[in-house]
C-alpha positions in Angstrom: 133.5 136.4 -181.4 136.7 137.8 -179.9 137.1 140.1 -182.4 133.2 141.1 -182.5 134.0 141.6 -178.5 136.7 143.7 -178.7 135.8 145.7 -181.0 131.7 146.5 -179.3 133.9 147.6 -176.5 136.2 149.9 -178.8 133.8 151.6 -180.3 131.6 152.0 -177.2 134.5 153.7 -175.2 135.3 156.2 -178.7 131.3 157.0 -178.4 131.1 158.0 -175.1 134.6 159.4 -174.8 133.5 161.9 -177.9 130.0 162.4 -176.2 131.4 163.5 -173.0 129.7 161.1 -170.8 132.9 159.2 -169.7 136.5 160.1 -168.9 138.3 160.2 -172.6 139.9 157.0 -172.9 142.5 156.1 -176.0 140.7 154.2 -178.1 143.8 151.8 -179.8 144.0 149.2 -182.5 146.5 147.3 -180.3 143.7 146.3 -177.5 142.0 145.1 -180.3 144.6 142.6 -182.1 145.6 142.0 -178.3 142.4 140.6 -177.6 141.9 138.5 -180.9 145.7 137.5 -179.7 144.6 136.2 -176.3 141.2 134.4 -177.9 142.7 132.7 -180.3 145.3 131.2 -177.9 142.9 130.3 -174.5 141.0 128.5 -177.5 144.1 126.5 -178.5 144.9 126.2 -174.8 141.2 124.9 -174.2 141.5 122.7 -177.2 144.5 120.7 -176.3 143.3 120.5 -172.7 139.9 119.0 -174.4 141.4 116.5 -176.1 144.0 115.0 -173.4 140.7 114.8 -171.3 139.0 113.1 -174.5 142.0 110.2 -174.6 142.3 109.6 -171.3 138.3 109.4 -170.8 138.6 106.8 -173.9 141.2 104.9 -172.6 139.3 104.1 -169.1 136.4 102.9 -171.0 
């Protein structure tokens, strides 16, 4: 999904930039991979987070 995300936006700032209907922007494969980067890690992030919740909810019970 990140990558899907990123890349919608990427191509929708080349499209416009090249039909004149926004200020040319630089349209880079490092804001892509960037993105995917930052995904990939809030999900690990969110993941961990999840499942400290998970044990401690269990552990109350």
């Amino acid at each position: 999904m990140c990558f899907l995300s990123s890349l919608s936006i990427e191509l929708t700032q080349a499209i416009l930039s090249y039909a004149g209907l926004i200020i040319p922007r630089a349209v880079d494969i490092d804001d892509i991979i960037m993105n995917v980067l930052g995904g990939v890690f809030g999900y690990i992030i969110y993941s961990v987070i999840l499942s400290k919740l998970n044990i401690f909810n269990k552990a109350a019970v």
